[in-house]
Each structure stands twice: as C-alpha cells, then as structure tokens.
PDB file with one MODEL, atoms N, CA, C and O in Angstrom:
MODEL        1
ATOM      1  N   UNK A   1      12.928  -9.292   6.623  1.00  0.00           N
ATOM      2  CA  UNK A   1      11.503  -9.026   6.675  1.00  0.00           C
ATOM      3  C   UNK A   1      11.060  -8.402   5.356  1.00  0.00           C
ATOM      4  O   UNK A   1      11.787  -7.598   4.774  1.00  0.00           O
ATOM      5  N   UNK A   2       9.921  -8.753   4.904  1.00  0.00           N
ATOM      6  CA  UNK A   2       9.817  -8.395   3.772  1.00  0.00           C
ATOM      7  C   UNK A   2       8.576  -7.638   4.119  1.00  0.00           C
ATOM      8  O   UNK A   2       8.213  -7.517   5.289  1.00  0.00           O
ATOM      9  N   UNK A   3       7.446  -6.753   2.372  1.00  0.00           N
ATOM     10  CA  UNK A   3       6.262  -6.696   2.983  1.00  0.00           C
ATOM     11  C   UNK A   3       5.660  -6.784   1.211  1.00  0.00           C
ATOM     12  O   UNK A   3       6.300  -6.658   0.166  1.00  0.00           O
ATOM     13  N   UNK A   4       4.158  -7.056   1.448  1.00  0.00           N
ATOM     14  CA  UNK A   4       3.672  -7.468   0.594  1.00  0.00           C
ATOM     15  C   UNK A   4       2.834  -6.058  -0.071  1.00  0.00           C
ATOM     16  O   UNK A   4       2.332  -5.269   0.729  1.00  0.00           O
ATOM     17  N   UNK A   5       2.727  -5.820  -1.450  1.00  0.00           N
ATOM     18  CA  UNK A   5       2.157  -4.313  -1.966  1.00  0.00           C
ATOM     19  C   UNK A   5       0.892  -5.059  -2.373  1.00  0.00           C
ATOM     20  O   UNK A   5       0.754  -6.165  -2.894  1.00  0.00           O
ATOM     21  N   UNK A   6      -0.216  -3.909  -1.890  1.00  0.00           N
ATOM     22  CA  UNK A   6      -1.544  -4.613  -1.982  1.00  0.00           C
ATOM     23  C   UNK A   6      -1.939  -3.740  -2.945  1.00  0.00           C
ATOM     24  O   UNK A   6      -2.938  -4.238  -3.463  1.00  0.00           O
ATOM     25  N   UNK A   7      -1.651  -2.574  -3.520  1.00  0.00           N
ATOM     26  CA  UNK A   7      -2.240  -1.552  -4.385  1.00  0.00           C
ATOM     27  C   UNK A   7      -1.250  -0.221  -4.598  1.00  0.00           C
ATOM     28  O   UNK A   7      -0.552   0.360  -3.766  1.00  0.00           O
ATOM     29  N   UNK A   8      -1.408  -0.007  -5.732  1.00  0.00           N
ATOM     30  CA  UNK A   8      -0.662   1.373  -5.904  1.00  0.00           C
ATOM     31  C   UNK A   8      -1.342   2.572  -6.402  1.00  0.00           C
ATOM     32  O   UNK A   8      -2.219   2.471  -7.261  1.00  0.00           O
ATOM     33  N   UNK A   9      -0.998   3.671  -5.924  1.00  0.00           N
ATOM     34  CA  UNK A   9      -1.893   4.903  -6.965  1.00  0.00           C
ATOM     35  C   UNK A   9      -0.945   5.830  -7.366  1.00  0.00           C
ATOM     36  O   UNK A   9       0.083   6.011  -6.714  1.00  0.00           O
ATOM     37  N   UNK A  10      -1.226   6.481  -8.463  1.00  0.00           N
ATOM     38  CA  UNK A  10      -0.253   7.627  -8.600  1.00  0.00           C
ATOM     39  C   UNK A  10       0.100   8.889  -7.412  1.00  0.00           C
ATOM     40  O   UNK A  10      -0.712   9.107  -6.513  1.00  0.00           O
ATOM     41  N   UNK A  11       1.255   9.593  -7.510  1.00  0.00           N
ATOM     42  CA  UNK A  11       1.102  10.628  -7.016  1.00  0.00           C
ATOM     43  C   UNK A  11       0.534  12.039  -7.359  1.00  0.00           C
ATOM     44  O   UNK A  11       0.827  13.154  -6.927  1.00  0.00           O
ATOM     45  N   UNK A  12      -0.155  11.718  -8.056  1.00  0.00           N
ATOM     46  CA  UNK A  12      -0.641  12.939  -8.920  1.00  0.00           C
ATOM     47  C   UNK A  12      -1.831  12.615  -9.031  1.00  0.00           C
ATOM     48  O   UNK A  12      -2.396  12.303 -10.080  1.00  0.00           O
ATOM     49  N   UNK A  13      -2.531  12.693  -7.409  1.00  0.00           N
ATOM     50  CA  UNK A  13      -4.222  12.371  -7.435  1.00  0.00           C
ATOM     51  C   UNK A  13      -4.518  13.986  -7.401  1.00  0.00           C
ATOM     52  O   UNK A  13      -3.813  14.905  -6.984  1.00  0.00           O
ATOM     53  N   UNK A  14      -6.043  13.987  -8.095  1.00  0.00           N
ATOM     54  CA  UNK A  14      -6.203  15.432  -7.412  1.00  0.00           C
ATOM     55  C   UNK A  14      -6.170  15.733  -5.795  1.00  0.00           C
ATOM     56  O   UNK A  14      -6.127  14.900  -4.889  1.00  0.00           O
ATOM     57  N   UNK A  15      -6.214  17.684  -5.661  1.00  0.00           N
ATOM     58  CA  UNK A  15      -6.094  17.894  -4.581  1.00  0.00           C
ATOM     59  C   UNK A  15      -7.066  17.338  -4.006  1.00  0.00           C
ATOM     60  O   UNK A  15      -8.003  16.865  -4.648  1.00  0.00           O
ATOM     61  N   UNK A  16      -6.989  17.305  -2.552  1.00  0.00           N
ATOM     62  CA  UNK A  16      -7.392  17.021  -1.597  1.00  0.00           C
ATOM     63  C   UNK A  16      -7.947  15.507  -1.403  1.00  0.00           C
ATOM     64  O   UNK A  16      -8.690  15.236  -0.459  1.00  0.00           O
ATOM     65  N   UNK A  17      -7.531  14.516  -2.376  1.00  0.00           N
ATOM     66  CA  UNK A  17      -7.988  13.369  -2.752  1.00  0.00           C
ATOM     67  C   UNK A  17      -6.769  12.913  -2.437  1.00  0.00           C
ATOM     68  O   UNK A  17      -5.739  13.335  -2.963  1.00  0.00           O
ATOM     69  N   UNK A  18      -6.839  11.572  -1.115  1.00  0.00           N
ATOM     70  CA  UNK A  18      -6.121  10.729  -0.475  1.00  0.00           C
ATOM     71  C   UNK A  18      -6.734   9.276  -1.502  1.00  0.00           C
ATOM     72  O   UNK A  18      -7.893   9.041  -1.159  1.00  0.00           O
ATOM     73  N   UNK A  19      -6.439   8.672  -2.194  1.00  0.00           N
ATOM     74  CA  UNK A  19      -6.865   7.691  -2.478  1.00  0.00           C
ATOM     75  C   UNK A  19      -6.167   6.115  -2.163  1.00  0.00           C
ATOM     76  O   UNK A  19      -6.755   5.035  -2.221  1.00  0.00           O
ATOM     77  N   UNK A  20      -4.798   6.355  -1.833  1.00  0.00           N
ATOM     78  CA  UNK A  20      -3.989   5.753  -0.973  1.00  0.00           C
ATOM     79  C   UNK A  20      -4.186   5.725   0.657  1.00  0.00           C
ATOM     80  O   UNK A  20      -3.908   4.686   1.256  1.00  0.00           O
ATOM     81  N   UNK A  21      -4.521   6.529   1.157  1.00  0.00           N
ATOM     82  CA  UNK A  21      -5.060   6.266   2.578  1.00  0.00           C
ATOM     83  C   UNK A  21      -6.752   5.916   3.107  1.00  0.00           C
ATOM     84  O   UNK A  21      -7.164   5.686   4.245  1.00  0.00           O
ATOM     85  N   UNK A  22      -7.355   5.969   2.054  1.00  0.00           N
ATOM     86  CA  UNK A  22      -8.358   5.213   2.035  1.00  0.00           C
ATOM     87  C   UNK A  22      -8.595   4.262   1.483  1.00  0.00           C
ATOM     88  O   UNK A  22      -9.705   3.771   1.686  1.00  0.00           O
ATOM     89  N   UNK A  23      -7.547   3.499   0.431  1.00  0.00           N
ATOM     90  CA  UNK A  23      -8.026   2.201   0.989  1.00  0.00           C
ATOM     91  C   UNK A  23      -7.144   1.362   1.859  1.00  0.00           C
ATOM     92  O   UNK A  23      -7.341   0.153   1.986  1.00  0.00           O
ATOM     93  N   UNK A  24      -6.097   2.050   2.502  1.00  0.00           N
ATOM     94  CA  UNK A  24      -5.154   1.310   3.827  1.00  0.00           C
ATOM     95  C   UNK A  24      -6.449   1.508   4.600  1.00  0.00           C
ATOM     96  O   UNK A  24      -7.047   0.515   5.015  1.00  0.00           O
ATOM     97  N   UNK A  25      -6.801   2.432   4.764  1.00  0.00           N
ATOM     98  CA  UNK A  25      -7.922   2.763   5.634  1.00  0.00           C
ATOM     99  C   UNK A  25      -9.296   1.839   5.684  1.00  0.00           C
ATOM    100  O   UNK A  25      -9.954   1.791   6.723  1.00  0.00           O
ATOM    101  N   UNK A  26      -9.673   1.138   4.543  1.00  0.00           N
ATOM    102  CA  UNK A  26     -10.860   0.077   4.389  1.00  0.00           C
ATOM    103  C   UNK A  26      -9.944  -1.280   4.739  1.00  0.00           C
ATOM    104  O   UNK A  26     -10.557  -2.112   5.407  1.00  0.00           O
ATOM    105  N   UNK A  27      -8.847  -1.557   4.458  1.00  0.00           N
ATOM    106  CA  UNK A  27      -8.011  -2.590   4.066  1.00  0.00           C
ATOM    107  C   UNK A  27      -7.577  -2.723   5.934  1.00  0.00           C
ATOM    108  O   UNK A  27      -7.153  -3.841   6.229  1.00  0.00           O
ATOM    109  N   UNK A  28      -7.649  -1.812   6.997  1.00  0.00           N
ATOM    110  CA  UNK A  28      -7.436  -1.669   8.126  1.00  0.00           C
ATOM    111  C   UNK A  28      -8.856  -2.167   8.899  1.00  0.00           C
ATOM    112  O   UNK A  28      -8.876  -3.133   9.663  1.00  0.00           O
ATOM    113  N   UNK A  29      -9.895  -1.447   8.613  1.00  0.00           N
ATOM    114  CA  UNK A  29     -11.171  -1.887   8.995  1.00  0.00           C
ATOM    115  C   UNK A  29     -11.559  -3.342   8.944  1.00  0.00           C
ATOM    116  O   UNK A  29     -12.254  -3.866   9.815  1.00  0.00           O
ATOM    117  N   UNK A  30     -10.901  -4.219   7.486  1.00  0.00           N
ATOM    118  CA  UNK A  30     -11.034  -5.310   7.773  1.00  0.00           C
ATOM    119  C   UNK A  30      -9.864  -6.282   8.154  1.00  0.00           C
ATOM    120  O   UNK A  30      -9.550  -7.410   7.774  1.00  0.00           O
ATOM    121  N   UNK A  31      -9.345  -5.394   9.057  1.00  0.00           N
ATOM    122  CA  UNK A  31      -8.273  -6.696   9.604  1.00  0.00           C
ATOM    123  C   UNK A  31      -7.330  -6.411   9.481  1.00  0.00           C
ATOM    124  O   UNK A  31      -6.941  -6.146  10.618  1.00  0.00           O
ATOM    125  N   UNK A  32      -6.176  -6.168   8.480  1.00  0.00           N
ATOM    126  CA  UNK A  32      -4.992  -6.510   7.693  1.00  0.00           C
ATOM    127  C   UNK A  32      -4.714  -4.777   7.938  1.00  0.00           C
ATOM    128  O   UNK A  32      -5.335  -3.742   7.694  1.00  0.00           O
ATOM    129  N   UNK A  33      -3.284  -5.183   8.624  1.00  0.00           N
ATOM    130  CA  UNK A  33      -2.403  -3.484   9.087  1.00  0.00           C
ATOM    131  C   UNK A  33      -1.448  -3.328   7.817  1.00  0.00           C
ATOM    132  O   UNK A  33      -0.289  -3.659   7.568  1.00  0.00           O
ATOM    133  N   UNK A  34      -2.774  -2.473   6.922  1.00  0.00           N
ATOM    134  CA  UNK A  34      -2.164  -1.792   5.425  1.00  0.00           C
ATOM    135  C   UNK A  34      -1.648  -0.656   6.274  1.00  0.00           C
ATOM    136  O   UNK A  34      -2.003  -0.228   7.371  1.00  0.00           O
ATOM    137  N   UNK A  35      -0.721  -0.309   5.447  1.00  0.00           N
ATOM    138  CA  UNK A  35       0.438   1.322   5.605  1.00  0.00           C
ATOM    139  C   UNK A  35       0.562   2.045   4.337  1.00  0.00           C
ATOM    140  O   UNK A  35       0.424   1.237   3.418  1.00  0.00           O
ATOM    141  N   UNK A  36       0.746   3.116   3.950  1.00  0.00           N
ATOM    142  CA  UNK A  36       1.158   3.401   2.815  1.00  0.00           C
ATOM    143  C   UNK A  36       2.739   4.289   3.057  1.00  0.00           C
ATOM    144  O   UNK A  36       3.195   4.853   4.051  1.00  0.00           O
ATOM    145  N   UNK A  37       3.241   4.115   1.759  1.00  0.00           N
ATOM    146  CA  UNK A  37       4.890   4.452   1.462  1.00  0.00           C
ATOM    147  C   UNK A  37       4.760   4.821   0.639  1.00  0.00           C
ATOM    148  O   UNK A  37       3.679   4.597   0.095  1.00  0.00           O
ATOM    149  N   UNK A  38       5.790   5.679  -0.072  1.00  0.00           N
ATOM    150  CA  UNK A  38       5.741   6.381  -0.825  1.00  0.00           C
ATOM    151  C   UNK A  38       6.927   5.835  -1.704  1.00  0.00           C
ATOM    152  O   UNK A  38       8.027   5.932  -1.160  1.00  0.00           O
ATOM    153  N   UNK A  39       6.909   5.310  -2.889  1.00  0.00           N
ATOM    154  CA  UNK A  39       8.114   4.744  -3.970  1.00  0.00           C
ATOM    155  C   UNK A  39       8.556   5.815  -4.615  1.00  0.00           C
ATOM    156  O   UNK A  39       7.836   5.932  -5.607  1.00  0.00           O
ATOM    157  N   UNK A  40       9.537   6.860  -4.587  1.00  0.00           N
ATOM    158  CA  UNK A  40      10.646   7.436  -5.020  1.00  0.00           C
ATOM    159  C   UNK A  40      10.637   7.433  -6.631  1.00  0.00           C
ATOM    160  O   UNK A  40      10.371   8.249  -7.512  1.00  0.00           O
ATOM    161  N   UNK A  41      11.114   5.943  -6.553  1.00  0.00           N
ATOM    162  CA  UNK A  41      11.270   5.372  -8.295  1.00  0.00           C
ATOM    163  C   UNK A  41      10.346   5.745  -9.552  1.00  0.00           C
ATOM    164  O   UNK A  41      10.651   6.100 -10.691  1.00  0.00           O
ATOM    165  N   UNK A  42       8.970   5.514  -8.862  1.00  0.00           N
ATOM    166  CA  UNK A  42       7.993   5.437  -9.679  1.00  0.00           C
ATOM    167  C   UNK A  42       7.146   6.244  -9.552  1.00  0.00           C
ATOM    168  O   UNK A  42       6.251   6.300 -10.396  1.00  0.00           O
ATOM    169  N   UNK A  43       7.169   7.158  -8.405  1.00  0.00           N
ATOM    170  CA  UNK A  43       6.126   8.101  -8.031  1.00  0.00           C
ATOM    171  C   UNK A  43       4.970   8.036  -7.781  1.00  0.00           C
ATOM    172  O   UNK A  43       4.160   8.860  -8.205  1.00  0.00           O
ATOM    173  N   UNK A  44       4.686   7.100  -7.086  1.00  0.00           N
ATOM    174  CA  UNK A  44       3.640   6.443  -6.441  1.00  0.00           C
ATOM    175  C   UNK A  44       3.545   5.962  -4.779  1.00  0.00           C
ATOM    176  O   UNK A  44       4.593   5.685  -4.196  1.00  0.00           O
ATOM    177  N   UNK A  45       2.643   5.908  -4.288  1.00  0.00           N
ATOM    178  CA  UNK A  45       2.071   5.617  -3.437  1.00  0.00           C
ATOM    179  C   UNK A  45       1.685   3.768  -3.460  1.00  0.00           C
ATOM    180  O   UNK A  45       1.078   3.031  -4.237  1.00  0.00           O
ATOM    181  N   UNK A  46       2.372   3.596  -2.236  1.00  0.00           N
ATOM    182  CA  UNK A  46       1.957   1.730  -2.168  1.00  0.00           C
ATOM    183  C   UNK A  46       1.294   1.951  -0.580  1.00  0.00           C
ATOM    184  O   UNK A  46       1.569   2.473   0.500  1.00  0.00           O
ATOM    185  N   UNK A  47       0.331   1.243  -1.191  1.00  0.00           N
ATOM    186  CA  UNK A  47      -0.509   0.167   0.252  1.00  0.00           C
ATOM    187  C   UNK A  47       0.099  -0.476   0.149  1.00  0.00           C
ATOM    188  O   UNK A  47       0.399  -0.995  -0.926  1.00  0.00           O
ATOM    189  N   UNK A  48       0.758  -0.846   1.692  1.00  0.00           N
ATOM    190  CA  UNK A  48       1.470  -2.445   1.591  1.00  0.00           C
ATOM    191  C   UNK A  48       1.104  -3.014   3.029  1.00  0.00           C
ATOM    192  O   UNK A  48       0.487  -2.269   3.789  1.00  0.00           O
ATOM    193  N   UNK A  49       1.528  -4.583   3.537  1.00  0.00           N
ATOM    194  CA  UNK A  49       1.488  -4.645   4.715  1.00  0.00           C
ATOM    195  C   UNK A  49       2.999  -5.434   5.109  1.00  0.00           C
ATOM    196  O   UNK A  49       3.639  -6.322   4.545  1.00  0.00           O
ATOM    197  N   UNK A  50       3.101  -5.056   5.705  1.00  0.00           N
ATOM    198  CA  UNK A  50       4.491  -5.257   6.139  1.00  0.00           C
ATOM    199  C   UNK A  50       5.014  -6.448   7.156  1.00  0.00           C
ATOM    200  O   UNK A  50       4.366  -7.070   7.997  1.00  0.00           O
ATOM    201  N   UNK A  51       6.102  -6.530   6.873  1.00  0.00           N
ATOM    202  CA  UNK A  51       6.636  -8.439   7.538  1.00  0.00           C
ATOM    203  C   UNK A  51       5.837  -9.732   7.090  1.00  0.00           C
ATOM    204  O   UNK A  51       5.776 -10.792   7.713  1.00  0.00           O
ATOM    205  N   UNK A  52       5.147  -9.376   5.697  1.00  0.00           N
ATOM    206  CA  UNK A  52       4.431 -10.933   5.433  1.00  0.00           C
ATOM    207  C   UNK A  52       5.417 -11.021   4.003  1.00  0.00           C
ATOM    208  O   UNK A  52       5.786 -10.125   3.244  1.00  0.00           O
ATOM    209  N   UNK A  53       5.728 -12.852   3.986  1.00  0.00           N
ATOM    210  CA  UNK A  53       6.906 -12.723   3.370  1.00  0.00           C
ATOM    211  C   UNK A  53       6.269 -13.949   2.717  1.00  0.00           C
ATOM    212  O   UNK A  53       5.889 -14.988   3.256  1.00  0.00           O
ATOM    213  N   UNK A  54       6.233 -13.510   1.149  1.00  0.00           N
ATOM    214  CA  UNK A  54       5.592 -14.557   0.125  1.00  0.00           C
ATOM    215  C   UNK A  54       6.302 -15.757   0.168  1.00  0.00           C
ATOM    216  O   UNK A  54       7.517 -15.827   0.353  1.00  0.00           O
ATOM    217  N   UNK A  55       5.309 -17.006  -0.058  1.00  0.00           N
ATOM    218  CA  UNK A  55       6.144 -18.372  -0.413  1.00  0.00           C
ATOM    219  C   UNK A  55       6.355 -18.410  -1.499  1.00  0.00           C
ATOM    220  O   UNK A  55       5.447 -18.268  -2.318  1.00  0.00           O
ATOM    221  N   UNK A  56       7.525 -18.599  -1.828  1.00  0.00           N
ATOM    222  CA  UNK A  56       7.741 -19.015  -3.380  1.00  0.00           C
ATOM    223  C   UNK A  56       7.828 -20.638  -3.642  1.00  0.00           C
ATOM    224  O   UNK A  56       7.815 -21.249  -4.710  1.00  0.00           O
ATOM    225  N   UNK A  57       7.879 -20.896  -2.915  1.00  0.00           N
ATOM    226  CA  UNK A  57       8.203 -22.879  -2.967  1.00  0.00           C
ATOM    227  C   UNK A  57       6.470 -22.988  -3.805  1.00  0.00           C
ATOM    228  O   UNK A  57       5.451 -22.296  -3.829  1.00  0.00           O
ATOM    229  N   UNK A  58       6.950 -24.311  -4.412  1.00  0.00           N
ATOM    230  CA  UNK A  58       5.822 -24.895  -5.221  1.00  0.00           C
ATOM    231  C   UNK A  58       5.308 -26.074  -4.564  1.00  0.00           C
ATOM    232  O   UNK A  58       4.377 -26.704  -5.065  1.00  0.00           O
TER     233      UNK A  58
ENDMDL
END
C-alpha cells in the first residue's frame, strides 16, 4: 500500500500556526481523506492520502 504526498510544510511554522492541518483539513472538506505525518528526515510535515498507489505504466 502506498500513499500519495499532496503538500509539505516545514516544521518550524510559527507558534500556534497549524498550516499542515489546515489544509488536510480543506483537502477533507472536499472529499479526499488527507492525514498529515510527520517526515523525521526532512523535518517536515506531509499531507498525504493514503493507499492510493500511482500508475507508472505509460
């Protein structure tokens, strides 16, 4: 299962500024079950949605 990253933000938004859960949060309103995770690596925050698994075939 894979999942697809729809947006990333840093982790170093100002305080009290979610900018990763608002737009899972708009990205939810219209339809599509965005989540956000947190990448370790890069220190960021991903919107992603999860179990949609890109075609690569041409």
């Amino acid at each position: 299962m894979g999942a697809r990253v729809l947006e990333r933000f840093p982790a170093g938004a100002p305080r009290g500024s979610w900018p990763a859960e608002e737009y899972a949060a708009a990205r939810r309103a219209e339809g599509e079950p965005a989540t956000v995770v947190m990448d370790l690596r890069s220190d960021a925050f991903l919107v992603v949605v999860e179990g949609v698994e890109e075609d690569s075939r041409s």
